[in-house]
N, C-alpha and C positions, 0 to 999 in steps of 0.2 A: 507542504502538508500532505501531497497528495503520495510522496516517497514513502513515506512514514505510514502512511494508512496502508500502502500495500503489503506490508507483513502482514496486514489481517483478512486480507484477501487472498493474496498467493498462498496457493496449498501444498505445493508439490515439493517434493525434499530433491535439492540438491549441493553438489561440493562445495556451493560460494554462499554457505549461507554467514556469513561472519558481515560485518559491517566493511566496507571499504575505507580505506585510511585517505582516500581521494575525497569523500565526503565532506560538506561543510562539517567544522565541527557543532553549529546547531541543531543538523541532519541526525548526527551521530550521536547528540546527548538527548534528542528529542526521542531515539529509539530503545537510545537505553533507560530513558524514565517509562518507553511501554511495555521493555523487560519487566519492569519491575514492578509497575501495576499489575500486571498479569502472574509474576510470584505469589505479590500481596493477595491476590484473587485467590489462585492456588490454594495457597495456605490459610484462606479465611474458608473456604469449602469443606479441603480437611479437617479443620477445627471443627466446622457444624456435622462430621458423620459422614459425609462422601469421602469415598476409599479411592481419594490420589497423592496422588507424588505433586509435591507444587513446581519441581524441575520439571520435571515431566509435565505438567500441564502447560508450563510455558512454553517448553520447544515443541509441542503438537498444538498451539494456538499460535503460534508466532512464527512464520518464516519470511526473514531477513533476503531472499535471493534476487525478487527483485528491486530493491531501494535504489537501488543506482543507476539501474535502466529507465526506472519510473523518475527518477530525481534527473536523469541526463534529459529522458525524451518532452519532460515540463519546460527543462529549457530549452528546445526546438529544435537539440541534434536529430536528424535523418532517423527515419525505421530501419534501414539498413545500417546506422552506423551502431545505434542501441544493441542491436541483435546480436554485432562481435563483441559485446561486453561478458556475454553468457551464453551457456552450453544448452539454454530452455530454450525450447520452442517456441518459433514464432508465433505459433495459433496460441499457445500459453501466453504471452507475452500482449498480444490480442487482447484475448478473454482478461485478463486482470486488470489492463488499462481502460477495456471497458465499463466491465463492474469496479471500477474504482470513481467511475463516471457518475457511474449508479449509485452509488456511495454518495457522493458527494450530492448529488440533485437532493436526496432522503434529506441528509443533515441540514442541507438549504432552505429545504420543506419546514423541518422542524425549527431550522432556528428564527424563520418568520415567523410560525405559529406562539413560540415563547416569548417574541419581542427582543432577540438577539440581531440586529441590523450588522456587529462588527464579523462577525460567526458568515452570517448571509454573504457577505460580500467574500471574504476570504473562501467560502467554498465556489462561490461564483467566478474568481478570479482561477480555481484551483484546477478546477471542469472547461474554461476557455483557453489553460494554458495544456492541457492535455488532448480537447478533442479537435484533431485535427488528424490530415493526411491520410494516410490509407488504413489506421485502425479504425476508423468511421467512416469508411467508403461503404455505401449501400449496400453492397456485394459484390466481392471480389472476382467470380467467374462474371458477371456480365458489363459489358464494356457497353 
């Protein structure tokens, strides 16, 4: 869940924004259906009188870069080993798996408050299988 929700987090454009063919193919269909709510979006704003492109609205809401660093580091590879998947920095890399944290606690919030228990757990599971090792160290300059 938490690969897929980082296209909507990571901001920054880089060369590897295509899907990885390494990817579960659930990974890879699950992103291509938020391709395509995000077209659907696009092109229902268009239609009501906002002056966009629904391509363009998709690839400036959607960046695919890092799914497979966030999909490798859920499964417990190393910080170091994620990092040579990609040419983004590692304080990028940080910061998105952070607020992807943050992401997740919200939806957690919310889906208790609406009486979604399957929802709660699955972000619960989502945020334990992410926050660990040195992107959630206190601070890094003090030892």
């Amino acid at each position: 869940i938490v690969a897929a929700l980082s296209a909507l987090i990571f901001q920054e454009k880089t060369t590897d924004s295509e899907l990885d063919s390494e990817l579960p193919e659930r990974l890879r269909s699950a992103c291509e259906r938020i391709k395509k709510i995000a077209m659907n979006l696009g092109e229902l704003q268009s239609n009501h009188g906002i002056q966009l492109v629904a391509k363009d609205y998709c690839e400036n809401s959607l960046k695919f870069g890092l799914v497979h660093v966030v999909y490798e580091w859920a499964k417990g590879i190393p910080f170091k080993s994620i990092c040579e998947l990609t040419l983004v920095q590692e304080g990028s890399i940080v910061r998105t798996i952070t607020r992807l944290d943050e992401l997740c606690r919200e939806v957690r919030n919310c889906s208790r408050i609406v009486g979604n228990p399957i929802l709660y757990r699955k972000m619960e599971e989502a945020s334990v299988a992410i926050k660990r090792d040195i992107v959630f160290a206190s601070s890094l300059y003090l030892t």
